[in-house]
C-alpha positions in Angstrom: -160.9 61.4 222.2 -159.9 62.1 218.8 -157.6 65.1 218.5 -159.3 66.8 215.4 -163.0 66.6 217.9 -161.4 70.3 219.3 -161.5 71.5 215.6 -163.9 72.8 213.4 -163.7 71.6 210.1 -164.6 73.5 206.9 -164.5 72.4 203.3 -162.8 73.4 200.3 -161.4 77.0 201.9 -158.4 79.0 202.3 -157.5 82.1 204.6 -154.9 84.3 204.2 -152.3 84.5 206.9 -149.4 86.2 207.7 -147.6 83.6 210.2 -148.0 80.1 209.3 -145.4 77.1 209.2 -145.2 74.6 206.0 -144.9 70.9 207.5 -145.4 67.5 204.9 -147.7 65.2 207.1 -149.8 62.3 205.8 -153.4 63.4 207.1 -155.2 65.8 209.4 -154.3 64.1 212.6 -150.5 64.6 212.3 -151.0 68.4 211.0 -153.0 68.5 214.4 -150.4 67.6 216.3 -148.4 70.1 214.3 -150.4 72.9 215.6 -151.0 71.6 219.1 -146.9 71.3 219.3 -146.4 75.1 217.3 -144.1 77.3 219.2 -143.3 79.8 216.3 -146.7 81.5 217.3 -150.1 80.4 218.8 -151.3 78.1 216.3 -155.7 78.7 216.4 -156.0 76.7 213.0 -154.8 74.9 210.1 -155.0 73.7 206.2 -154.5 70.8 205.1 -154.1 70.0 201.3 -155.0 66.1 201.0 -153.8 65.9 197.3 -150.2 67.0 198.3 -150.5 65.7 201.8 -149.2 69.5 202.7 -150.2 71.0 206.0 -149.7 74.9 207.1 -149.9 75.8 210.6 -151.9 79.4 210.8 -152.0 81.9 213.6 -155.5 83.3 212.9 -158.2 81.6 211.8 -161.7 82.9 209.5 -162.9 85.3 212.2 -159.9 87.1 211.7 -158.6 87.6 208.0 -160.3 86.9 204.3 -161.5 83.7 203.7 -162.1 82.1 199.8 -162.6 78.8 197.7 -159.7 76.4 197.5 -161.1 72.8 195.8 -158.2 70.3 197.5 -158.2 72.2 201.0 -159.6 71.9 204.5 -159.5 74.2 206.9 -159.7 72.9 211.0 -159.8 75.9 213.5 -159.5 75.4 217.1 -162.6 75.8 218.6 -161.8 77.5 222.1 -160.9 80.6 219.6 -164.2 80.5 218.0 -166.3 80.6 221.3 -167.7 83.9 222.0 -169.5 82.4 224.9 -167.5 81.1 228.3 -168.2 78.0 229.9 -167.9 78.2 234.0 -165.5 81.1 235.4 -164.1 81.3 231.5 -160.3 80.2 232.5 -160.1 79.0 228.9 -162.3 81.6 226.9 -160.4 83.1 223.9 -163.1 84.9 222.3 -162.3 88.3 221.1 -164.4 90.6 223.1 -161.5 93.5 224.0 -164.0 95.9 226.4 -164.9 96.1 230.3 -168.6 95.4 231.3 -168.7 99.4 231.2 -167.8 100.0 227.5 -163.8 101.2 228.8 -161.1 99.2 225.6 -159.1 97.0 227.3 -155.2 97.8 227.7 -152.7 95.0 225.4 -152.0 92.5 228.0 -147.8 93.1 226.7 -148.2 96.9 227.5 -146.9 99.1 230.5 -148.9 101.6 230.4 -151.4 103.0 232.0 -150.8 100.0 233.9 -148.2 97.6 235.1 -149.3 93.8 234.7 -149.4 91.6 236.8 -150.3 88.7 234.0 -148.1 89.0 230.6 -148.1 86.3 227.6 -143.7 85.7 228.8 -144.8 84.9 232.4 -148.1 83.1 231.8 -147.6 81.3 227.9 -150.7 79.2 228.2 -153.1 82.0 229.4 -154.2 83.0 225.6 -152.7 86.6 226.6 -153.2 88.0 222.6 -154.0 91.8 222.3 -156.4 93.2 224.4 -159.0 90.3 224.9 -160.9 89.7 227.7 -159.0 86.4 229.8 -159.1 84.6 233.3 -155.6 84.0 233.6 -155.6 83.7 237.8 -159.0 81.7 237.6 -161.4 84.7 239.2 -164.4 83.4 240.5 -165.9 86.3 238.8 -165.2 85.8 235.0 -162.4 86.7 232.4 -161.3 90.6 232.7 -158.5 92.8 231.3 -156.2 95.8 232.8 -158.1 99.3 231.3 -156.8 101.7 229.3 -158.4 104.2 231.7 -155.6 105.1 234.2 -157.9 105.8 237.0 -159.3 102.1 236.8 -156.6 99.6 236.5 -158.6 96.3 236.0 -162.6 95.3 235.4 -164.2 92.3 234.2 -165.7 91.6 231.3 -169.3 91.2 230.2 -169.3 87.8 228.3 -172.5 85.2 227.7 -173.0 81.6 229.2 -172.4 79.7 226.7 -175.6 77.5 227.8 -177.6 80.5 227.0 -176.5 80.5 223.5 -177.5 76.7 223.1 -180.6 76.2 224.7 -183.5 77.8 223.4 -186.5 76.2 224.9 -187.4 75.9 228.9 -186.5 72.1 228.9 -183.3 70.8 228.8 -182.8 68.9 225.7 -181.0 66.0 224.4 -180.1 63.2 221.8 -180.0 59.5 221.6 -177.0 57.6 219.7 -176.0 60.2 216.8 -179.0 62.3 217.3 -180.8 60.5 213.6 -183.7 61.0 215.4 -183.3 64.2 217.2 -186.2 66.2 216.8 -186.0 68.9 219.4 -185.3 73.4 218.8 -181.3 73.9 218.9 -180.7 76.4 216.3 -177.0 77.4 217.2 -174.1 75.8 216.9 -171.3 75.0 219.4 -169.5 77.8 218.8 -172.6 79.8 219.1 -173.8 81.0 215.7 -177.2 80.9 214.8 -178.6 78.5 212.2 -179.8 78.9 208.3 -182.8 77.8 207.7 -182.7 74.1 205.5 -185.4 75.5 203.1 -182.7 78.5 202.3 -179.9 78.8 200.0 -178.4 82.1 201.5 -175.6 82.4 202.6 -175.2 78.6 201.9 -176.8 76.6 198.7 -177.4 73.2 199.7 -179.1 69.9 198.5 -180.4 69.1 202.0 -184.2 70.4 200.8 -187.7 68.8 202.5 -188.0 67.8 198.7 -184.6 65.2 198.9 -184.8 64.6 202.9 -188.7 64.2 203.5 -188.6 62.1 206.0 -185.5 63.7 208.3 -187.9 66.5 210.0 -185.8 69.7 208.4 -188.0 72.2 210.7 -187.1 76.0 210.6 -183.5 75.9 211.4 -183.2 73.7 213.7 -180.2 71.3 214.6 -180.5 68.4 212.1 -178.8 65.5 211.3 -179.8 63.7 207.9 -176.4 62.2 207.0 -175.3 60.0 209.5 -172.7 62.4 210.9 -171.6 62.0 214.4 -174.1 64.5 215.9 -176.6 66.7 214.5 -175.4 70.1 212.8 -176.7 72.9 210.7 -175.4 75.5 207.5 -174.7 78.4 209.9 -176.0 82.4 209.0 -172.3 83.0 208.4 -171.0 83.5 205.2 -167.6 82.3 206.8 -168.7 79.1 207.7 -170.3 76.8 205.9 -171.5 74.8 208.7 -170.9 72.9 212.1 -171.4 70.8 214.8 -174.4 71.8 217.8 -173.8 71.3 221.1 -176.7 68.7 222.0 -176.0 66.7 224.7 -176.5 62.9 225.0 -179.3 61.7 226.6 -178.2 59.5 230.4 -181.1 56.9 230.1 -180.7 54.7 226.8 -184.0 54.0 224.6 -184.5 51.1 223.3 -183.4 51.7 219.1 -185.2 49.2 217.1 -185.9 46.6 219.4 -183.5 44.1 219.4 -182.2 44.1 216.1 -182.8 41.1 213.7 -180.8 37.9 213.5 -181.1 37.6 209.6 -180.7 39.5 206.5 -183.6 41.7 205.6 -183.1 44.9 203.0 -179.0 46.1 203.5 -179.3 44.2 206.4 -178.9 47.4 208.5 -180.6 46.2 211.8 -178.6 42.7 211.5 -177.6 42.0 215.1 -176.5 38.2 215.0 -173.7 37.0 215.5 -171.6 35.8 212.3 -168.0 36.7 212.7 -166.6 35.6 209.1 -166.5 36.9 205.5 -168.0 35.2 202.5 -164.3 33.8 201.4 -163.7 32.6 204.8 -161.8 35.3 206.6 -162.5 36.0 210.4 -163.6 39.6 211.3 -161.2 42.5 212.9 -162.4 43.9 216.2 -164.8 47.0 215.5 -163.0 48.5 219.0 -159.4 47.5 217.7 -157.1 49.4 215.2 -155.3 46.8 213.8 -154.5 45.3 211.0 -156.4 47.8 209.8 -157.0 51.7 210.6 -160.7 52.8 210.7 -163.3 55.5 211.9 -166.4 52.9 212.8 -165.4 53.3 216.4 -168.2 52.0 218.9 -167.7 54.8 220.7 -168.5 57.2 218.0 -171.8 55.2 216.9 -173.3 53.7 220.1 -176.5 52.5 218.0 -174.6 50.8 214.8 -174.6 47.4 217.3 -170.8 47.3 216.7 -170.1 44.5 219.3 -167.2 42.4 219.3 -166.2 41.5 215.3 -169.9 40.7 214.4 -170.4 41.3 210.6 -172.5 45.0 210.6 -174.0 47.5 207.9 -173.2 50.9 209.9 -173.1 52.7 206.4 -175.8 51.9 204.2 -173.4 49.3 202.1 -175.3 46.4 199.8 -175.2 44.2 203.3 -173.7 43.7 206.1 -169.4 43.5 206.3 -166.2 43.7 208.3 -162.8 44.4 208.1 -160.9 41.6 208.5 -157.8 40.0 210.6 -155.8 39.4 207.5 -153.7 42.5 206.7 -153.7 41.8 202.7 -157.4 41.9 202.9 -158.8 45.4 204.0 -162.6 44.4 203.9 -165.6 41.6 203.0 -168.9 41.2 202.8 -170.4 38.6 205.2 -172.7 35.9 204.1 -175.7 36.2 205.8 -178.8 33.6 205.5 -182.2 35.5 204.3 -185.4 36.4 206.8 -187.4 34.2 204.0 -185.5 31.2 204.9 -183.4 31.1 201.6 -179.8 31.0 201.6 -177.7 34.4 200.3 -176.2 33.8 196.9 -173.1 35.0 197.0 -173.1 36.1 193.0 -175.9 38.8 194.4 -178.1 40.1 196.8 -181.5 41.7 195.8 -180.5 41.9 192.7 -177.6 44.0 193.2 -174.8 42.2 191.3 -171.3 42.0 192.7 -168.8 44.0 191.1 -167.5 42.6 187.9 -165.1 44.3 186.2 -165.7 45.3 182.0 -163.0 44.5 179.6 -161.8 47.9 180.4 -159.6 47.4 183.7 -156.6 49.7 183.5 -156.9 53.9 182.1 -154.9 56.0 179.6 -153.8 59.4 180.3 -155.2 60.8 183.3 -158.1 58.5 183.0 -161.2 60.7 182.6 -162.3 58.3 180.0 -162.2 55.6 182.1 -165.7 53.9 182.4 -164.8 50.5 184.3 -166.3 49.1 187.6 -163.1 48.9 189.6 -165.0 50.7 192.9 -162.1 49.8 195.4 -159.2 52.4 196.5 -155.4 51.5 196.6 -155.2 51.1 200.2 -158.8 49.2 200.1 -161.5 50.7 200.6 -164.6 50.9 199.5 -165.5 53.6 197.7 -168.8 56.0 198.4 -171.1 56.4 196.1 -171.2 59.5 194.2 -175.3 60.6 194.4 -174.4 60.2 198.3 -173.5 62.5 201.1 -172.3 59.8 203.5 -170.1 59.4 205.5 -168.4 62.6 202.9 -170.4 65.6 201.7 -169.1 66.7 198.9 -170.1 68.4 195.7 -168.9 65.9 192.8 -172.2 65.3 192.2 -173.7 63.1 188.7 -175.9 66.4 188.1 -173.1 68.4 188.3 -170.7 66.3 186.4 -173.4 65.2 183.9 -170.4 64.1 181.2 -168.2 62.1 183.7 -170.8 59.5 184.2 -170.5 59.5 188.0 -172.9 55.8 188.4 -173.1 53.6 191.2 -169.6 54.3 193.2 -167.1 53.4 190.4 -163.9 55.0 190.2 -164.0 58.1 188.2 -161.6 61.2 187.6 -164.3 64.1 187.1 -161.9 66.8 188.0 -159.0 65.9 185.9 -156.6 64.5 188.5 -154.2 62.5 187.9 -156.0 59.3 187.9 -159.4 58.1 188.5 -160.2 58.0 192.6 -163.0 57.8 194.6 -164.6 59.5 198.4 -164.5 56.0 200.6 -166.5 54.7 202.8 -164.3 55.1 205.6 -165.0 58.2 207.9 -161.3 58.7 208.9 -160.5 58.7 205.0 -162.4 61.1 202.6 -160.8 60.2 199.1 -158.0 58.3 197.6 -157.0 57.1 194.1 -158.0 53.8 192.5 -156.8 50.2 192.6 -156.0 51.4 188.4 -152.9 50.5 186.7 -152.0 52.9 183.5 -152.7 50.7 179.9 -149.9 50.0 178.5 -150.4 51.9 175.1 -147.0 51.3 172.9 -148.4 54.3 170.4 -148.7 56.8 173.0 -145.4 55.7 174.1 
């Protein structure tokens, strides 16, 4: 799987940290690595800074020092050091519960006294031997456990939850077809085991994911949701800490049927097209949903079993105008598809349902940092497509038109309303959350 699944991402924080490391990577995957490869300390998360492309590998992580707002930054914490739960015999539990089962404080597992250990962090590196929490370094049967600081007891084990417990909340065991869209059932924890905020509340969290905007996506109590097309449903969390996360529902064994058999024409985006056109509009063949190359991408068919990503069949997995691919030619990141009409009449290529393709204004270059610019230019320098801004998929965000009423954030043309250092856009790619504009600067002689 991908390396950043045994994270927990969080948006727009920073923590401060006494050990970190300063390492210049070009995404979150290679500062991942980074902190999986980190032998200056045990690495339990990291930021990444994706205007600077900086990465800092951090020895804690939010549970364990101040937390605050940071616009550019993501944080990603491990999520074995989050779990307060243990999964089996708890051999890799690394919560931070520090007492016996009987209330006695656990001895520092580098310590000599009251006891002699058996199990130190120089003899058993991998075991998670921090401080005094609670660990199954030898793999007892019986659960993690720690030496005592009560002389006349040298070791006792530890009283920590199934992490099933936490999850599961009614008698049934429950679970969720394809991204869980549709997943209707009473998780309200997350994976990491805390407890859910209700969607029609704005404390700790404010939100715009309100019965009002989502009536149709079942936002019950505070239950596990997912109204955004994320990889599995999630929820704001009751911690101030963390925005939100991920819940642990697992997938269902026995496949249901998800919109019959998908259609073989173009109806609305085209969404349920399943045929079998393999070409774009200007003739190029399709790239491989299940391949990597020529181009890098998140619509993985593993990731979305229920987009109908099959072969390189021309698909609308994100909500686009109609359905696309990326393509085999390495100069050409991405194309629509033409696609004949349920009706019987043929697509025009100049538009579909009205929607006209983008054609750019007089205005197709910026000057200064380019929050003026009002063009249509809605493609990224590397190629992508760029989101729109009213939407929260596949990136939430908070660069919203109502809170950016002056920057005239329409449609998903390339703006700049933060002042950057050029107009940019979120993209539509999963793996990719923003980049700047396919802009050049005008060439104004005055300025000059």
């Amino acid at each position: 799987g991908d390396i950043l699944d045994d994270y927990l991402r969080t948006d727009g924080v920073w923590i401060l940290t006494r050990n970190k490391q300063f390492y210049k990577t070009n995404n979150e995957k290679e500062c991942a690595e980074k902190c999986e490869a980190e032998r200056n300390f045990n690495c339990r998360s990291f930021l990444f800074t994706r205007k600077i492309l900086q990465c800092l590998t951090l020895a804690e992580n939010a549970r364990m020092t101040v937390m605050f707002n940071s616009t550019d930054a993501v944080l990603y914490e491990k999520k074995i050091y989050l779990l307060q739960c243990k999964r089996g015999i708890g051999k890799d539990y690394r919560g931070m519960e520090a007492k016996t089962r009987r209330g006695i404080p656990c001895q520092k597992w580098s310590e000599k006294t009251p006891h002699n250990p058996n199990y130190t962090p120089e003899k058993h590196p991998s075991a998670g031997l921090d401080e005094n929490y609670c660990r199954n370094p030898d793999g007892d049967v019986k659960g993690p456990w720690c030496y005592t600081t009560d002389p006349a007891t040298r070791f006792d084990y530890c009283n920590i939850p199934e992490c099933e417990g936490q999850v599961m909340h009614t008698g049934e065991v429950e679970c969720m077809q394809c991204n869980g869209e549709d997943y209707h059932g009473e998780v309200s924890r997350t994976e990491s085991g805390l407890e859910c905020q209700r969607w029609d509340a704005q404390e700790p969290h404010m939100h715009g994911f309100t019965l009002k905007h989502f009536p149709e996506k079942d936002l019950k109590k505070n239950y596990c949701r997912n109204p955004d097309g994320e990889l599995r449903p999630w929820c704001f969390t009751t911690s101030p800490t963390k925005r939100w996360e991920y819940c642990n529902i697992p997938r269902c064994s026995t496949h249901q049927a998800v919109s019959g058999r998908g259609s073989q024409c173009l109806s609305g985006k085209g969404e349920d097209y399943r045929g079998r056109i393999a070409i774009t509009e200007s003739g190029n063949a399709c790239q491989h949903w299940n391949t990597q190359f020529p181009h890098r991408h998140g619509w993985r068919p593993d990731r979305y079993p229920c987009k109908g990503l099959e072969e390189n069949y021309c698909r609308n997995p994100d909500g686009e105008k109609r359905p696309w691919c990326y393509t085999i030619n390495s100069s050409v990141r991405w194309e629509y598809c033409t696609i004949p009409h349920c009706d019987g009449t043929e697509l025009q290529i100049a538009g579909v349902n009205n929607v006209p393709v983008q054609v750019p204004l007089s205005e197709e270059c910026y000057r200064g940092k380019g929050q003026s610019y009002r063009g249509t230019t809605s493609i990224t320098v590397s190629g992508k497509k760029c989101q729109a801004w009213n939407s929260m998929f596949p990136h939430r965000h908070e660069k919203t038109p109502d809170r950016f009423p002056n920057a005239d954030l329409r449609e998903n043309y390339c703006r700049n309303p933060d002042g950057d250092n050029s107009p940019w856009c979120f993209t539509t790619d999963p793996s990719m959350t923003w980049e700047y504009c396919n802009l050049k600067r005008c060439d104004d002689h005055t300025q000059e």
